[in-house]
N, C-alpha and C positions, 0 to 999 in steps of 0.2 A: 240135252240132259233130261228133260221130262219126257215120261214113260219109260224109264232105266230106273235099273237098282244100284247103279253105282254112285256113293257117296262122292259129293262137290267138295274139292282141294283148291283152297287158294292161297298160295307158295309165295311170301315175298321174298326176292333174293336183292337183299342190302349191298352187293359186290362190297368192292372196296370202301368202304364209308358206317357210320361216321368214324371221324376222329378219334374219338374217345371214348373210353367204359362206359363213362359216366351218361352219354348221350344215347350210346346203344340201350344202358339201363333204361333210360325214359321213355324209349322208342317202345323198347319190348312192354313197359309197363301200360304204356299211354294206349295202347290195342289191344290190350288185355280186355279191358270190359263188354267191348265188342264181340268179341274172341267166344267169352265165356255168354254172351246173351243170345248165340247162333249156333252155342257148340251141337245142340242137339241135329242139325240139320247140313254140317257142312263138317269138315277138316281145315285147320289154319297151321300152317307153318312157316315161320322164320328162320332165314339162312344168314347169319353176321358172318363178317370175315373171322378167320380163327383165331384173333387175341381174344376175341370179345365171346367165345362161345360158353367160358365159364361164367362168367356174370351174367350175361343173358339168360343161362342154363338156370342160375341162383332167384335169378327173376322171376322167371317164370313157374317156379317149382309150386305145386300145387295146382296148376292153372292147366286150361284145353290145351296151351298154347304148346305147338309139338315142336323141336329145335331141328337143323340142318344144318348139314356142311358143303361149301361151295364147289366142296375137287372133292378126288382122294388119288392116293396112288394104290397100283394093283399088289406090290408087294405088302407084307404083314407087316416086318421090319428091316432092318441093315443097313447098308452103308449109301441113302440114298440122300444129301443133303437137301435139306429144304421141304423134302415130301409129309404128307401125311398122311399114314396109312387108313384104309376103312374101319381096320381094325381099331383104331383108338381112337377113331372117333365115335363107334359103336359104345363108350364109355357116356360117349354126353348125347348123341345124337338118337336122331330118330332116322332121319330121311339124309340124303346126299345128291347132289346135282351132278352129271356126269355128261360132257360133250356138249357143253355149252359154246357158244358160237364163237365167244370172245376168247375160249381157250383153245379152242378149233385154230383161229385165226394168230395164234404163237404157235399152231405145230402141232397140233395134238389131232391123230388120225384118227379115224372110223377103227382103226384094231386097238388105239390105245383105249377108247372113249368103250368097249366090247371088254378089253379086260379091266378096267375102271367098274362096268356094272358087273362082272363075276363077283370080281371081290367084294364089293360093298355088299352082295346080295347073302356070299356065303358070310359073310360079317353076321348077318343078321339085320343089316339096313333094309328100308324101305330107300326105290333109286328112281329117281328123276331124269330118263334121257333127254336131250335135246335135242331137236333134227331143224334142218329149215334151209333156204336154199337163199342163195344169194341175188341183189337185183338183177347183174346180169342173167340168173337163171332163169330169175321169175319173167323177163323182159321175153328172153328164147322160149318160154314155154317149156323148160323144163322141171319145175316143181314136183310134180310128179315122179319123176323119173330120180329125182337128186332125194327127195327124201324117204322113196321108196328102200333107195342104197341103201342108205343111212342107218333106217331100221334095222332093215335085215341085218346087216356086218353090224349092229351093238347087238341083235338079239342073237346070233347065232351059237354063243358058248354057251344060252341060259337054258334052263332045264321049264319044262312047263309046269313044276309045279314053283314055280317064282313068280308067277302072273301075280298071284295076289297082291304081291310085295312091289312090282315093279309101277310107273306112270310114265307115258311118253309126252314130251311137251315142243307142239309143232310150234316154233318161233322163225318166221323169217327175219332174215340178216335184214332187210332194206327196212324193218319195222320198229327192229329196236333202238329207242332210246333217241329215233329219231322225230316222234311225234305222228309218223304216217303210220297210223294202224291198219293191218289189211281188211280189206273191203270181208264182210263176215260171213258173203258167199263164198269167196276164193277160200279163208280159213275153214269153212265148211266142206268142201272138195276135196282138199288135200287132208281133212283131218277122218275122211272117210277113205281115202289111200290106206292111212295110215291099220285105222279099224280093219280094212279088209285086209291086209299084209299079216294082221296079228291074228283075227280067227284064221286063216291059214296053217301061222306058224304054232298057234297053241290050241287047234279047236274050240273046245268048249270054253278053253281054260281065257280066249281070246278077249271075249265080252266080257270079262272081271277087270280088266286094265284101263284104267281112267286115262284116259289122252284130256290134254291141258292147252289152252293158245295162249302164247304168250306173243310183248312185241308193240309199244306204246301202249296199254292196256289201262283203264284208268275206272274212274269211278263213273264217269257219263256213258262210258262205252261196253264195260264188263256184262254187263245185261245180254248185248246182244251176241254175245258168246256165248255164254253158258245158257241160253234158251235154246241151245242148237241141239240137236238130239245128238249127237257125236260127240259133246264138247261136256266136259267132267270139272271146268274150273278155269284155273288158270295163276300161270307162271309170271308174278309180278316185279317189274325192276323199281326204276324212279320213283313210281306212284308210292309202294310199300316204305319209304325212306317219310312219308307225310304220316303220320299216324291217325290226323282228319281223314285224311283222301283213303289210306287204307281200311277206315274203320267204317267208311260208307263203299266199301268194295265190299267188306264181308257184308253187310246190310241188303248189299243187291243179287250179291249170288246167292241170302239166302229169303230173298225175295222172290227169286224165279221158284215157278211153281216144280215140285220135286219129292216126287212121294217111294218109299222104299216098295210100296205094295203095287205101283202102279204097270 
């Protein structure tokens, strides 16, 4: 991140959890202060499951704090039970998470996760792809190779002037939510795949796209991410559910040194 002008995004996604309104309300309030004491120098977003994006939304109004939605589906509207369009989430949201691992792993291919970011992007969303490769790949030596795919088949619908709006967030499967975070060289490797893939597919438009690591990501360890000249932030699960632990993750990613003139 230092010597870049790309603004630090650090994205908690709360998956399925908590419980209640009432808890999601205290989460979202209780990170606020943090939120707003670093808004100057970073982006914070929270992603609640969808009962809670109104109250959340109610919460946070007034505040840096930006909202997000965990899916979408690519159609607008119709007879899709259960979906929720980008479209209407474009009502509450800001941002949307697309090709995430754990929806990867129920079925969701590299075409659906490609027409998931069309739509959220002609919504008018800001979209969060996910890429990341699984232990068996990482064990083969194919990281590279798996999430090079990845990109390419989500980026290939999007037009280059979507760069601004879009973030890709490299999470390996063997890291999440398992406590093994990747060593922040290997994240540093494949999140320069990832860089060179996109000045490729978008030129100039390339270096405006914040790439994110995600993947046990925590308050002791966030640092040594987002110090990496590749790395733009980062895509948080469990840790973002603590409102302590989250509110000393914005504290450190906006501790690493990061100047917009640099």
């Amino acid at each position: 991140m230092p010597g870049t002008a790309r603004r630090p995004l650090l994205a908690g996604n709360w998956k399925m959890n908590p419980l209640s309104a009432a808890e999601a309300i205290d989460l979202a309030r209780a990170v606020t202060p943090a939120v707003r004491q670093h808004a100057s120098v970073l982006d914070v977003a929270l992603f609640p499951p969808f009962p809670w994006l109104r109250p959340v939304w109610d919460a946070v109004q007034g505040t840096e704090v930006e909202l997000g939605g965990q899916d979408c589906f690519w159609e607008r509207a119709g007879a899709f039970t259960g979906e929720v369009s980008a479209a209407m989430l474009a009502g509450w949201c800001r941002w949307v998470i697309v090709g995430h691992s754990e929806r990867r792993a129920l079925g969701e291919t590299d075409e659906d996760v490609a027409r998931k970011a069309a739509a959220a992007l002609e919504a008018g969303l800001r979209v969060i792809v996910c890429v990341g490769e699984s232990e068996a790949q990482f064990v083969a030596g194919q990281t590279a190779e798996v999430v090079r795919r990845q990109v390419a088949e989500a980026l290939k619908p999007l037009a280059a002037s979507s760069s601004e709006r879009l973030v890709v967030a490299y999470e390996p499967i063997w890291a999440i939510g398992t406590g093994r975070n990747a060593d922040p060289s290997h994240a540093d490797g494949t999140m320069g795949v990832i860089r060179q893939f996109l000045g490729q597919a978008f030129d100039a438009g390339g270096d405006a796209i914040r790439v994110l690591y995600g993947g046990s990501v925590n308050a002791a360890n966030v640092a040594s991410y987002v110090e990496l000249d590749g790395c733009d932030g980062s895509l948080v699960g469990g840790a973002s559910l603590k409102a302590e632990e989250f509110s000393r993750m914005i504290a450190a990613v906006a501790a690493v040194s990061w100047s917009p003139a640099a």
